[in-house]
N, CA, C and O atoms as CSV, one atom per row, in Angstrom:
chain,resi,resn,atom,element,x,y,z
A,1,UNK,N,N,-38.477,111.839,45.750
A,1,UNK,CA,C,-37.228,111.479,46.412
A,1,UNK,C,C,-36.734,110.151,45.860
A,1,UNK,O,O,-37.547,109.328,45.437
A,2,UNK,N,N,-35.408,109.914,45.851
A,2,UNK,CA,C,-34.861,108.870,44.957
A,2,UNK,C,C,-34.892,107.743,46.157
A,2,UNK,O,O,-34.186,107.810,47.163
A,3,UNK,N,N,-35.805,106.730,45.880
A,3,UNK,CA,C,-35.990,105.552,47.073
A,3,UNK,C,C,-34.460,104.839,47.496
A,3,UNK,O,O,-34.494,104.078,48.463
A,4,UNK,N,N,-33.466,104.999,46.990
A,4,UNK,CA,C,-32.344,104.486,47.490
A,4,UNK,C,C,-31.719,105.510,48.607
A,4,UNK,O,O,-30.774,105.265,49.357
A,5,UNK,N,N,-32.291,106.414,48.550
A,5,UNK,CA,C,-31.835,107.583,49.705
A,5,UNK,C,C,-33.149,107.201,50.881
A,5,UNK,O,O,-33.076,107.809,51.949
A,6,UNK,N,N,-33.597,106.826,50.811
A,6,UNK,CA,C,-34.876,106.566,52.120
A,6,UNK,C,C,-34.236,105.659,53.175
A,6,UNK,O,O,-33.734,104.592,52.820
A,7,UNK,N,N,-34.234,105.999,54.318
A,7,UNK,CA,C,-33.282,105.551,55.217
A,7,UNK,C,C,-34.808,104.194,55.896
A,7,UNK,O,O,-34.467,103.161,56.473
A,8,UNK,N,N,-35.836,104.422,55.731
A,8,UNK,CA,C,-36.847,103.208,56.228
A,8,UNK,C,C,-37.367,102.386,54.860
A,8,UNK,O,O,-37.843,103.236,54.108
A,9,UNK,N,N,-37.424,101.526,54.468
A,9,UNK,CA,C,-38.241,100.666,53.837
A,9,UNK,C,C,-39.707,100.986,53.863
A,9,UNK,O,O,-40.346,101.225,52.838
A,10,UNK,N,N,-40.207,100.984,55.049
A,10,UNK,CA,C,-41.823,101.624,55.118
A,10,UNK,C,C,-42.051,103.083,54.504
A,10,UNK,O,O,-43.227,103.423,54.382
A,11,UNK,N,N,-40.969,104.065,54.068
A,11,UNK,CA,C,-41.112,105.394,53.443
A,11,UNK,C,C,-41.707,104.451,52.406
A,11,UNK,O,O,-42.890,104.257,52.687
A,12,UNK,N,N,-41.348,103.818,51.354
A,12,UNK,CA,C,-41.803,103.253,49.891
A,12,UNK,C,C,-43.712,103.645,50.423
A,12,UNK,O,O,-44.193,103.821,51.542
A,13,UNK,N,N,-44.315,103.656,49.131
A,13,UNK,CA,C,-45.431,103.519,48.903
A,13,UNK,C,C,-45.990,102.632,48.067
A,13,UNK,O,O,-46.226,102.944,46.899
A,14,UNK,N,N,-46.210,101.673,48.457
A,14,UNK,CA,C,-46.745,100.072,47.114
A,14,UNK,C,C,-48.103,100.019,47.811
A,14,UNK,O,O,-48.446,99.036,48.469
A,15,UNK,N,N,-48.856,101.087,47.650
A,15,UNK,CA,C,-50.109,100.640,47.941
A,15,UNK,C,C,-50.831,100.594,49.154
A,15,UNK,O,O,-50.199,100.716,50.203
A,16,UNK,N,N,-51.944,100.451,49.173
A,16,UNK,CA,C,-53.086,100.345,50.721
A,16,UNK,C,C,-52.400,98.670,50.782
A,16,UNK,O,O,-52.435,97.746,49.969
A,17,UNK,N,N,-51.828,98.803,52.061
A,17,UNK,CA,C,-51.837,97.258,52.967
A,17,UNK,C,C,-53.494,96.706,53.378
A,17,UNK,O,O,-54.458,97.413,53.672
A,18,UNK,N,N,-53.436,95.523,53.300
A,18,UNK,CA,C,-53.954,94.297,54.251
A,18,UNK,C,C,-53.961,94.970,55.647
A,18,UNK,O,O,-52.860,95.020,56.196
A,19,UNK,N,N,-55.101,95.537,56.368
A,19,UNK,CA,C,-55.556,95.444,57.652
A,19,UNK,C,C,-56.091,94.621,58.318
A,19,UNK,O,O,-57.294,94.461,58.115
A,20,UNK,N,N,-55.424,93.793,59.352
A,20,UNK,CA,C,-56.218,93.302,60.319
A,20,UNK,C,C,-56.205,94.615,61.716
A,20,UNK,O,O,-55.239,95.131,62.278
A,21,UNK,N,N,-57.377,94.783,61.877
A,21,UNK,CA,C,-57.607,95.426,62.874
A,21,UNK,C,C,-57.323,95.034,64.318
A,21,UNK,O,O,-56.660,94.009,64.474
A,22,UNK,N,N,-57.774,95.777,65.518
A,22,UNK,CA,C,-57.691,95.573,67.233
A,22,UNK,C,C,-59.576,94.595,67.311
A,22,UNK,O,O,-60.774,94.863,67.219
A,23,UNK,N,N,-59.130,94.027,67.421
A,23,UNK,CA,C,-60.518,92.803,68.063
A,23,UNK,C,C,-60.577,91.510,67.019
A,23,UNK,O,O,-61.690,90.984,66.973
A,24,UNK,N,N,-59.681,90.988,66.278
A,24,UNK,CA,C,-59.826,90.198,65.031
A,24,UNK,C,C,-58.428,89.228,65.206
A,24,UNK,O,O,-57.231,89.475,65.059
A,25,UNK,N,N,-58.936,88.402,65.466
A,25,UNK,CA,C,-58.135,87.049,65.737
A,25,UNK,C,C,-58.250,86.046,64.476
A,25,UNK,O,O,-59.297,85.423,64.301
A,26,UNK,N,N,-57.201,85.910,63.642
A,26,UNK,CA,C,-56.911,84.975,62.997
A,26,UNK,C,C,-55.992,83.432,63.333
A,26,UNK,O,O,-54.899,83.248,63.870
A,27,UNK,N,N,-56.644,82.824,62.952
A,27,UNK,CA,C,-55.850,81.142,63.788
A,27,UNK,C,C,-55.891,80.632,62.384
A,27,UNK,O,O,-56.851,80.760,61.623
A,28,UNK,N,N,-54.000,79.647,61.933
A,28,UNK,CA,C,-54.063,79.483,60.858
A,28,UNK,C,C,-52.610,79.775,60.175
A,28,UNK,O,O,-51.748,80.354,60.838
A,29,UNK,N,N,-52.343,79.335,58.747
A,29,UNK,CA,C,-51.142,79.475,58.235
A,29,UNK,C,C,-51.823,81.119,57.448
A,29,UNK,O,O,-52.999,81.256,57.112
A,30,UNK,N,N,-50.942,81.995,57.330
A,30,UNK,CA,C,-51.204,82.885,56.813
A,30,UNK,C,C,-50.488,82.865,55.714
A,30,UNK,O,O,-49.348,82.456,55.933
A,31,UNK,N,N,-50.858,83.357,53.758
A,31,UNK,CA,C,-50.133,83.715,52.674
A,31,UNK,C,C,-50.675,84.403,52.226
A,31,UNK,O,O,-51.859,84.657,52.446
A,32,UNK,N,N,-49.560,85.194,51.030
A,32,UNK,CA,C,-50.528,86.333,49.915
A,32,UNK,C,C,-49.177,87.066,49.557
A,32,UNK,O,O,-48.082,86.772,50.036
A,33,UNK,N,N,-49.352,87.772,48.911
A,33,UNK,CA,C,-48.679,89.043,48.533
A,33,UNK,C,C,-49.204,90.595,48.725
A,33,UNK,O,O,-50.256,91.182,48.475
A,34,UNK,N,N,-48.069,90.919,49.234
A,34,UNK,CA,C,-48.069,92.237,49.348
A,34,UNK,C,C,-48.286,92.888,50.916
A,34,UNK,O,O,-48.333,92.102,51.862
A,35,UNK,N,N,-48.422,94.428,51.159
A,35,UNK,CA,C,-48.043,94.500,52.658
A,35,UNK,C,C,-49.538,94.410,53.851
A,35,UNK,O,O,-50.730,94.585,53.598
A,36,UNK,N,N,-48.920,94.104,55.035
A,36,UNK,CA,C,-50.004,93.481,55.897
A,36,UNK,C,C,-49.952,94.391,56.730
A,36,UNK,O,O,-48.814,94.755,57.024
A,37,UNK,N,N,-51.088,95.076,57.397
A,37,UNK,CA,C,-50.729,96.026,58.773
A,37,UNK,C,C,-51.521,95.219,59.728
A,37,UNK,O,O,-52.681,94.932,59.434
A,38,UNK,N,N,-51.027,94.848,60.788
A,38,UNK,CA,C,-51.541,93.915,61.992
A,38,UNK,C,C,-51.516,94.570,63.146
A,38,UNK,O,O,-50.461,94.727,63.760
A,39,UNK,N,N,-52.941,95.132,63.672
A,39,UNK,CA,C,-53.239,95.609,65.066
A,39,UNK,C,C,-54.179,94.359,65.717
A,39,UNK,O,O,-54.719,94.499,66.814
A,40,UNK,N,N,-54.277,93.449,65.128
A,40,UNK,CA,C,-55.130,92.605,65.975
A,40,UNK,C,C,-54.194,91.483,66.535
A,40,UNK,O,O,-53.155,91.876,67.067
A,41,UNK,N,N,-54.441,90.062,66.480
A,41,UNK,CA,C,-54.148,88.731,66.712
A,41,UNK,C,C,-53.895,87.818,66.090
A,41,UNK,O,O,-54.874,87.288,65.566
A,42,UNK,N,N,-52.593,87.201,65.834
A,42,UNK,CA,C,-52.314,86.371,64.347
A,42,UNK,C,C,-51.920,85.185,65.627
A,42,UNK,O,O,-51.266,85.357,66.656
A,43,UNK,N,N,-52.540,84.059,65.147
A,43,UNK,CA,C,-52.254,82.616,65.662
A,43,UNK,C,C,-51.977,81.766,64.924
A,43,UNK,O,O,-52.831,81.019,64.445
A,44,UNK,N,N,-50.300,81.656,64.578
A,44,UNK,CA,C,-50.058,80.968,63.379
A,44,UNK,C,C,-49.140,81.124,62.408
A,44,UNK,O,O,-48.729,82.241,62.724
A,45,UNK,N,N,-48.330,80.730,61.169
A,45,UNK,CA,C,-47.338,80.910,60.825
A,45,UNK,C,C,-47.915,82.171,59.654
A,45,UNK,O,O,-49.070,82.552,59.459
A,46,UNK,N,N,-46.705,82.587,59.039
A,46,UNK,CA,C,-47.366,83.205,57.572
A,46,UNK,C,C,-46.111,83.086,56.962
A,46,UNK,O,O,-45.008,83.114,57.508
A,47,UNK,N,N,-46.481,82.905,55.361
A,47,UNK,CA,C,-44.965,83.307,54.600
A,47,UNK,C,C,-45.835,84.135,53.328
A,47,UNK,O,O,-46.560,83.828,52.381
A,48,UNK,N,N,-45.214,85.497,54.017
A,48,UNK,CA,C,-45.453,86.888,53.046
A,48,UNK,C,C,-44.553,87.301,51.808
A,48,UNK,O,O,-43.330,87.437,51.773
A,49,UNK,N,N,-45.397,87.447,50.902
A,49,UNK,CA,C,-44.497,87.931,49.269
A,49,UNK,C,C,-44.819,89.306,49.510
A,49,UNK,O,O,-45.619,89.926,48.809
A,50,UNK,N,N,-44.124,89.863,50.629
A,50,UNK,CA,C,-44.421,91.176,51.209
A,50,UNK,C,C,-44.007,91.937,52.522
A,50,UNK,O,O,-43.725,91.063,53.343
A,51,UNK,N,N,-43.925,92.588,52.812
A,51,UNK,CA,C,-43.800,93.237,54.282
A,51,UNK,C,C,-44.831,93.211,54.659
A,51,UNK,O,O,-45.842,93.368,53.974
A,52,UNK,N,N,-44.762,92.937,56.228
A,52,UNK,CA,C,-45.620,92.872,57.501
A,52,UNK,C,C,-45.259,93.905,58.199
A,52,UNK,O,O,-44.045,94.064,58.331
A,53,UNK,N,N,-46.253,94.965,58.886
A,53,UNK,CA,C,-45.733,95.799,60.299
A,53,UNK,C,C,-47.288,95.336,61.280
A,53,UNK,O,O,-48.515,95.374,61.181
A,54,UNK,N,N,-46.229,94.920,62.195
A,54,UNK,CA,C,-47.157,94.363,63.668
A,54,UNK,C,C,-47.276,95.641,64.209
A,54,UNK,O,O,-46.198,96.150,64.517
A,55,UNK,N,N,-48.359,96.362,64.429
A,55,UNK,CA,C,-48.555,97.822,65.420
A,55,UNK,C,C,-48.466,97.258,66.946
A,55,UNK,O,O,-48.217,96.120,67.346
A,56,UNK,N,N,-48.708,98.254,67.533
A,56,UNK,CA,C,-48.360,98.215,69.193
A,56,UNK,C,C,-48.927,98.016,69.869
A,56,UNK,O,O,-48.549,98.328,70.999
A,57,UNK,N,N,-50.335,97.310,69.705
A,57,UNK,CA,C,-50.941,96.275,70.319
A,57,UNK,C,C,-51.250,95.185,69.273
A,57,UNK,O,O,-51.952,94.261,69.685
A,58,UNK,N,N,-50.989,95.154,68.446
A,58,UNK,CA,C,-50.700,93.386,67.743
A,58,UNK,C,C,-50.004,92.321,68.612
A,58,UNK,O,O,-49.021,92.520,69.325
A,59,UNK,N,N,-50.541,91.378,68.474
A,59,UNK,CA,C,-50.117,90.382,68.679
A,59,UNK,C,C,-49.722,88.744,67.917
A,59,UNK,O,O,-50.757,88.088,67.803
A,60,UNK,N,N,-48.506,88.018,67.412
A,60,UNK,CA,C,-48.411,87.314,66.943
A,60,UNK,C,C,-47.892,86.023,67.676
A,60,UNK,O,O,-46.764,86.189,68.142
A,61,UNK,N,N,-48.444,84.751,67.901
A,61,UNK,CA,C,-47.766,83.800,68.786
A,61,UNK,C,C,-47.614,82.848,66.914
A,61,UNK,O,O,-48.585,82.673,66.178
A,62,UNK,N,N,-46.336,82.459,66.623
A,62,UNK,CA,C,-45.777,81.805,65.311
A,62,UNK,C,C,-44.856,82.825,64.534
A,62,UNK,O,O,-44.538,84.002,64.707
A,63,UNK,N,N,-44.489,81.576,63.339
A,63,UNK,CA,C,-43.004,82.235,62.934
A,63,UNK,C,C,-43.477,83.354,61.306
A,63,UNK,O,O,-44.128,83.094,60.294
A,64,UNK,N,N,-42.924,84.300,61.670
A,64,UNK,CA,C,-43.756,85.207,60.042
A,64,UNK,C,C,-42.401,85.129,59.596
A,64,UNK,O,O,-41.344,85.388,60.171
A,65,UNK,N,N,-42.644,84.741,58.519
A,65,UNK,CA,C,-41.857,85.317,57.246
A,65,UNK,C,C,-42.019,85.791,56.100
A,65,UNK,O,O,-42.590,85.210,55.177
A,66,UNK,N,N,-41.434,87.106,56.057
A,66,UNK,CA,C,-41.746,88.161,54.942
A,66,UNK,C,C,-40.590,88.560,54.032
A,66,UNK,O,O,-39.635,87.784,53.993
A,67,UNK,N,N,-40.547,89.869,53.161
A,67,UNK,CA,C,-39.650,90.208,52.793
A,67,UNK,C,C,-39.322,91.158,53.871
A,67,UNK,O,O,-38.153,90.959,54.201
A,68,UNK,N,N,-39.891,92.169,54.604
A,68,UNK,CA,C,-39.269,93.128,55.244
A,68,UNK,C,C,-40.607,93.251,56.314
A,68,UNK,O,O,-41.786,93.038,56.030
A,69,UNK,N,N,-40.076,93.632,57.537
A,69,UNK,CA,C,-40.661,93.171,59.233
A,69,UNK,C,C,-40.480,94.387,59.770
A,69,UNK,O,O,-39.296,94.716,59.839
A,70,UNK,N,N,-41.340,95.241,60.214
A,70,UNK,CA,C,-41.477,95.758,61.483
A,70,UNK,C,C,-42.508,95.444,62.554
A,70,UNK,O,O,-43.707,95.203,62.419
A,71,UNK,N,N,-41.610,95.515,63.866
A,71,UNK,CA,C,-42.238,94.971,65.348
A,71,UNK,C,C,-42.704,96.110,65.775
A,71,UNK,O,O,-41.957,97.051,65.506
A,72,UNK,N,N,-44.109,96.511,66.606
A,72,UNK,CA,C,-44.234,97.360,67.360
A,72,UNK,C,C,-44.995,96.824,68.558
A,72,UNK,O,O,-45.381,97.464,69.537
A,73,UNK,N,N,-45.153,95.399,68.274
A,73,UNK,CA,C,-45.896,94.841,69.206
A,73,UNK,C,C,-45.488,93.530,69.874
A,73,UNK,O,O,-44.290,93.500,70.154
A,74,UNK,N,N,-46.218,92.390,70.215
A,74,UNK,CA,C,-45.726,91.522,70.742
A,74,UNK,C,C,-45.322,90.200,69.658
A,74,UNK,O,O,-46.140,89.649,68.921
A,75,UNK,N,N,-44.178,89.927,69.741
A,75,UNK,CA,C,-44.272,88.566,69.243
A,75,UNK,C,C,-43.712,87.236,69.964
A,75,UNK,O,O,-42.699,87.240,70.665
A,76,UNK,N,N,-44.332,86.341,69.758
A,76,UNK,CA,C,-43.780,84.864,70.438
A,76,UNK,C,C,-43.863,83.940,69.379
A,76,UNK,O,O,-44.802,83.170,69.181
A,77,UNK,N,N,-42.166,84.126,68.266
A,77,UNK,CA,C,-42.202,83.078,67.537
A,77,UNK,C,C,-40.691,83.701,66.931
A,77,UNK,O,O,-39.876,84.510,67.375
A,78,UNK,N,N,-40.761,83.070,65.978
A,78,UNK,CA,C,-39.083,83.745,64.930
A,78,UNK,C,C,-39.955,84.446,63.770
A,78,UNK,O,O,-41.115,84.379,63.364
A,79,UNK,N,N,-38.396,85.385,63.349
A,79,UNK,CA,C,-39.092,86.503,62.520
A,79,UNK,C,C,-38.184,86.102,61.894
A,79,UNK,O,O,-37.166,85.827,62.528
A,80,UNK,N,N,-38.190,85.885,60.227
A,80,UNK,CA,C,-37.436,85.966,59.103
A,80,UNK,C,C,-37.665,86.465,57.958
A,80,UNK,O,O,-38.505,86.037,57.166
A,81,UNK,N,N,-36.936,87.404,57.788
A,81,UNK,CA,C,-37.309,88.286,57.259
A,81,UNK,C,C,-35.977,88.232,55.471
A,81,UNK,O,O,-34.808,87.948,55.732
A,82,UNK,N,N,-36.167,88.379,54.641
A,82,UNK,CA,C,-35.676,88.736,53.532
A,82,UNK,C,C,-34.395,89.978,53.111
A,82,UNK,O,O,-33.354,90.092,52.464
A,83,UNK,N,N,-35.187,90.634,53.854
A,83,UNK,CA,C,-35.181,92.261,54.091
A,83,UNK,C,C,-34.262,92.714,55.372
A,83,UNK,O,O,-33.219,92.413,55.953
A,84,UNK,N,N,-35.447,93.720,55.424
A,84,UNK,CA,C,-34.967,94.440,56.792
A,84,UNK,C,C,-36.048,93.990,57.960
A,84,UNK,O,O,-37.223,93.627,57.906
A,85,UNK,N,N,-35.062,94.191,59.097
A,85,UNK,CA,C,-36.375,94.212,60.241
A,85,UNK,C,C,-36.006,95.430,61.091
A,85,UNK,O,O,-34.910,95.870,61.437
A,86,UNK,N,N,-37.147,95.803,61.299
A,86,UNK,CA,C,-37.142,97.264,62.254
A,86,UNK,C,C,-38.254,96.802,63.339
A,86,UNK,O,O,-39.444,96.533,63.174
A,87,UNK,N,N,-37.303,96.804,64.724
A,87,UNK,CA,C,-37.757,96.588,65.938
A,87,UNK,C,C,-38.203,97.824,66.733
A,87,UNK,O,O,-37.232,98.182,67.399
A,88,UNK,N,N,-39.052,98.474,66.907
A,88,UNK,CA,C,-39.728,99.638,67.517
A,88,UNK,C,C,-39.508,99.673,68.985
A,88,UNK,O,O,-39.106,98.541,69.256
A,89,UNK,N,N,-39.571,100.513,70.292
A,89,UNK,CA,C,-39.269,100.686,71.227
A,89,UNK,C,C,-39.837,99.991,72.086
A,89,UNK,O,O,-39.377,99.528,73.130
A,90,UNK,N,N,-41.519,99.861,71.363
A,90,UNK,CA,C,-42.887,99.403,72.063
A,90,UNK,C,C,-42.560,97.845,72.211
A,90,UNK,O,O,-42.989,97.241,73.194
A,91,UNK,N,N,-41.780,97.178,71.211
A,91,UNK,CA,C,-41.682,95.955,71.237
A,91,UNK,C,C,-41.289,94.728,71.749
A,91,UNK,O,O,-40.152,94.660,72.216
A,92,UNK,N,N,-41.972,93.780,71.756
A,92,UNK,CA,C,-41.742,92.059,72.900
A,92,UNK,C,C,-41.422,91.429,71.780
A,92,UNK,O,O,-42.204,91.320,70.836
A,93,UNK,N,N,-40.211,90.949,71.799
A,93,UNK,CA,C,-39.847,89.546,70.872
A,93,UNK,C,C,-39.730,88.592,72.116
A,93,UNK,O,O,-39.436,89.052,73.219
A,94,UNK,N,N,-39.963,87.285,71.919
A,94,UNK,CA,C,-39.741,85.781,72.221
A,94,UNK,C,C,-39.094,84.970,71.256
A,94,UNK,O,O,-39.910,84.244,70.690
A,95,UNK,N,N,-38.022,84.835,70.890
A,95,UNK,CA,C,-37.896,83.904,69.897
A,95,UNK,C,C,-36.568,84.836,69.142
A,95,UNK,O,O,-36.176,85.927,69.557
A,96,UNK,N,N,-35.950,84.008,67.807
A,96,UNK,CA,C,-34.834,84.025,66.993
A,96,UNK,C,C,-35.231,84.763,65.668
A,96,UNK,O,O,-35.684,84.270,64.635
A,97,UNK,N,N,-34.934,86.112,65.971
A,97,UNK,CA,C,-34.952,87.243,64.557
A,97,UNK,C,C,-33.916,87.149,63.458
A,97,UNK,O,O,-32.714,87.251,63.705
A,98,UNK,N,N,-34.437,86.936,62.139
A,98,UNK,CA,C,-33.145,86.885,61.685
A,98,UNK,C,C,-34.018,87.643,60.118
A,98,UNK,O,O,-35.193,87.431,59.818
A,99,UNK,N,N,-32.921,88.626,59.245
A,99,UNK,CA,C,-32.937,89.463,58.689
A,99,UNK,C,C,-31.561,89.659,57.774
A,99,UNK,O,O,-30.471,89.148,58.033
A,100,UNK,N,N,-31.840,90.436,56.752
A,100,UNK,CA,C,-30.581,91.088,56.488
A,100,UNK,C,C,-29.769,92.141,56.728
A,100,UNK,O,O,-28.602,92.274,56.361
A,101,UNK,N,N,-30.532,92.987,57.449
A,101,UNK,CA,C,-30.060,94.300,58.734
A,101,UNK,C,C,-31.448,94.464,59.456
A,101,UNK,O,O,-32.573,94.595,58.973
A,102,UNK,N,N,-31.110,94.426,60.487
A,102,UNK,CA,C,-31.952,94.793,61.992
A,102,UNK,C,C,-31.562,95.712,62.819
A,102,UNK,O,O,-30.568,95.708,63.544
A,103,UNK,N,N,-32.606,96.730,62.655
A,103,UNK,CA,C,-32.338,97.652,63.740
A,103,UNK,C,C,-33.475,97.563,64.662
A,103,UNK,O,O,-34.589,97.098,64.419
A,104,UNK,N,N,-32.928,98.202,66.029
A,104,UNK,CA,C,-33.439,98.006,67.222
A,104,UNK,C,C,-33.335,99.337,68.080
A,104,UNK,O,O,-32.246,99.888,68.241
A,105,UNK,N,N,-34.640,99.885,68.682
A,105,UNK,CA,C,-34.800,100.672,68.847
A,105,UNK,C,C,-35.055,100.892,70.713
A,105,UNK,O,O,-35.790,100.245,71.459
A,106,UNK,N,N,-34.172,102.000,71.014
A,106,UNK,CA,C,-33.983,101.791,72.659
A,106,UNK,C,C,-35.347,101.435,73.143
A,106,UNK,O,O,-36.366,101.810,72.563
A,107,UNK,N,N,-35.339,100.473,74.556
A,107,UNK,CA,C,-36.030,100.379,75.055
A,107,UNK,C,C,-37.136,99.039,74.481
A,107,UNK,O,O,-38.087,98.707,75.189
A,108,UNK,N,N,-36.854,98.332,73.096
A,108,UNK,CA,C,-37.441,97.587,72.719
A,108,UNK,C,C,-36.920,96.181,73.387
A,108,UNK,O,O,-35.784,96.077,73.851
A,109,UNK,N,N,-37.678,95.331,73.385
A,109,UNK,CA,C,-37.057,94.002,74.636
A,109,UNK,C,C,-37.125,92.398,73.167
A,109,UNK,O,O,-37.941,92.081,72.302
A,110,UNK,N,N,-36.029,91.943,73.547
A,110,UNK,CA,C,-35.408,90.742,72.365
A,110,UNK,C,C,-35.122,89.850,73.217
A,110,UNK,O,O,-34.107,89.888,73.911
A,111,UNK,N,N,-36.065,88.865,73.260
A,111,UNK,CA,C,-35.469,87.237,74.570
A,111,UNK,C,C,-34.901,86.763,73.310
A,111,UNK,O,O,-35.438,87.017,72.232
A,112,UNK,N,N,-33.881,86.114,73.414
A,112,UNK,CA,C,-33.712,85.673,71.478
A,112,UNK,C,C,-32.567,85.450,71.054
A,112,UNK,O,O,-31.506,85.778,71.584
A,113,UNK,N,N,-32.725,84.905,70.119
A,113,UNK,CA,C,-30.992,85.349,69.076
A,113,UNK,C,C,-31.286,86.125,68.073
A,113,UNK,O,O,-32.467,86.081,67.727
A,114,UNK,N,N,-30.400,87.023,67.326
A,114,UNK,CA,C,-30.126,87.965,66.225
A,114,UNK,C,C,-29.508,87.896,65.579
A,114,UNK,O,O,-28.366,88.313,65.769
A,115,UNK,N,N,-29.889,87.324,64.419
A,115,UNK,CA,C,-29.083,87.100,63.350
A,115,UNK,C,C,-29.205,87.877,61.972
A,115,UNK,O,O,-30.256,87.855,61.331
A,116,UNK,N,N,-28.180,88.501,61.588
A,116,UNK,CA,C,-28.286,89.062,60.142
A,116,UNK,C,C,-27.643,88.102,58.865
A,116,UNK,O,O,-26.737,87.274,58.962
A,117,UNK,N,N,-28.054,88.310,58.213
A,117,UNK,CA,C,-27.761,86.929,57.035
A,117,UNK,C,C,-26.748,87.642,55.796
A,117,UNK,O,O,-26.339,86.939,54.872
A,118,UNK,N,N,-26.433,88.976,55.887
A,118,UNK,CA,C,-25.464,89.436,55.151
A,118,UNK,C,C,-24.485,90.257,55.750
A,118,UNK,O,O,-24.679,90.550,56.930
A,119,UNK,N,N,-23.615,90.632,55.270
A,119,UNK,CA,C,-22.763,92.249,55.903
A,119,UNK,C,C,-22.493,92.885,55.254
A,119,UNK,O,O,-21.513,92.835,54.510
A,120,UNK,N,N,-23.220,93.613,55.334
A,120,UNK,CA,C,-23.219,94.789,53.723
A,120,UNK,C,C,-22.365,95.850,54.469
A,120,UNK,O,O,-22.219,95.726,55.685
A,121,UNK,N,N,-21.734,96.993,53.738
A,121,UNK,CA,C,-20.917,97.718,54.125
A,121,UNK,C,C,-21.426,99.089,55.415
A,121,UNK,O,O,-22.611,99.418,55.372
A,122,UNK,N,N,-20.714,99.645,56.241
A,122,UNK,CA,C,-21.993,100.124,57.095
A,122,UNK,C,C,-22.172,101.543,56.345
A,122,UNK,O,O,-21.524,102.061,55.436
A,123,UNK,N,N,-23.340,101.989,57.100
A,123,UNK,CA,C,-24.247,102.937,56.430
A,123,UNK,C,C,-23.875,104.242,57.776
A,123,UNK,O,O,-23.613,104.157,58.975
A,124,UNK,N,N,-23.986,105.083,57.066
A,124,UNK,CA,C,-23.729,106.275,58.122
A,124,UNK,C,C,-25.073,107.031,57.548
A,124,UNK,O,O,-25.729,107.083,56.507
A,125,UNK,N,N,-25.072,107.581,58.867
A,125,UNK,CA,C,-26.644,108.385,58.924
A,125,UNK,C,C,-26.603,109.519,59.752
A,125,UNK,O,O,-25.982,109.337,60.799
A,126,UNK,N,N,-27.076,110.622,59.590
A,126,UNK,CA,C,-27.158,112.021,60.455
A,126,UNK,C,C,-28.334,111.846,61.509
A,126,UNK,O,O,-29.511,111.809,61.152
A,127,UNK,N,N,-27.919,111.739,62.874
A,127,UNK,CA,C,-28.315,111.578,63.876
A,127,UNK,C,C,-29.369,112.923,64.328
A,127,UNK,O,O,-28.837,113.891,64.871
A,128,UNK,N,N,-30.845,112.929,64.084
A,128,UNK,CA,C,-31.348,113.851,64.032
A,128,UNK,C,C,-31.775,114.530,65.798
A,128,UNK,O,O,-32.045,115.720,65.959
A,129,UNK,N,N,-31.762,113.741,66.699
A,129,UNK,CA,C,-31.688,114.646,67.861
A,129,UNK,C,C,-30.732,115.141,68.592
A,129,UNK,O,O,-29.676,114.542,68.390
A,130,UNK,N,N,-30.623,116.318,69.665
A,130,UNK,CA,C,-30.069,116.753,70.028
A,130,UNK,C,C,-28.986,116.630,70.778
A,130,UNK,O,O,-29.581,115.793,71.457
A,131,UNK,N,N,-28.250,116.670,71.139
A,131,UNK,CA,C,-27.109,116.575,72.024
A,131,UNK,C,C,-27.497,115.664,73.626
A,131,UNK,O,O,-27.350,114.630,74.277
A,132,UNK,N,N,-28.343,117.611,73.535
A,132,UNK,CA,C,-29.004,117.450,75.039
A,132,UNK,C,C,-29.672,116.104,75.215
A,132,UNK,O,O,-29.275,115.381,76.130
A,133,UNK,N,N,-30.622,115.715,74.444
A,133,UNK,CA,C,-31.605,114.418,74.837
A,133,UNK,C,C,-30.643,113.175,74.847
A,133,UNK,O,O,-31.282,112.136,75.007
A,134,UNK,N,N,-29.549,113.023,74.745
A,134,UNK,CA,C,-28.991,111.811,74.793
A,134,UNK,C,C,-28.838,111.491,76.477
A,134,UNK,O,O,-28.348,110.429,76.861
């Protein structure tokens, strides 16, 4: 499939991510390259040459910055992101998201400000559920 037609950033495949697992608490500035999957506990800033996805019991208290962000879990800090950020349903922000398009997904909770850092032209997309479920 031609990656400019992929409507998520996370479709790409660059490889096995960086796992931190559920019971693993890191305290600390976090760096590196490349992508991070976080089900555990980050205490602390990071600046990623990469995408981060926080799963849905992750937890981050500090500010991450990556190229491209998805939330599925808790955060208490600012997210800046390069990229994109994709906010999941499951998700707690505290703090000032800012991105180059952010989407946000019902039911996900933003104490915060939202900021996008470009305006690119909008994107139309085929709405894949039903009528009925709306």
């Amino acid at each position: 499939m031609n990656e400019s037609k992929r409507r998520r950033f996370r479709d790409r495949n660059s490889g096995a991510p960086t796992l931190i697992n559920e019971g693993c608490k890191i305290t600390g500035v976090m760096t590196g390259r490349g992508d991070f999957q976080i089900s555990g506990e980050i205490d602390g800033d990071c600046d990623i040459d990469g995408n981060i996805i926080l799963a849905r019991n992750g937890f981050w208290g500090g500010t991450i910055k990556a190229d491209n962000v998805v939330i599925s879990g808790h955060v208490e800090g600012d997210i800046i992101a390069s990229g994109k950020v994709e906010i999941a349903e499951s998700a707690k922000i505290t703090g000032t998201v800012t991105g180059e398009a952010i989407a946000v997904a019902e039911g996900a909770v933003v104490e915060g400000v939202m900021r996008t850092t470009v305006q690119p032209e909008p994107v139309g997309f085929v709405e894949k559920r039903n009528k009925n479920d709306a």
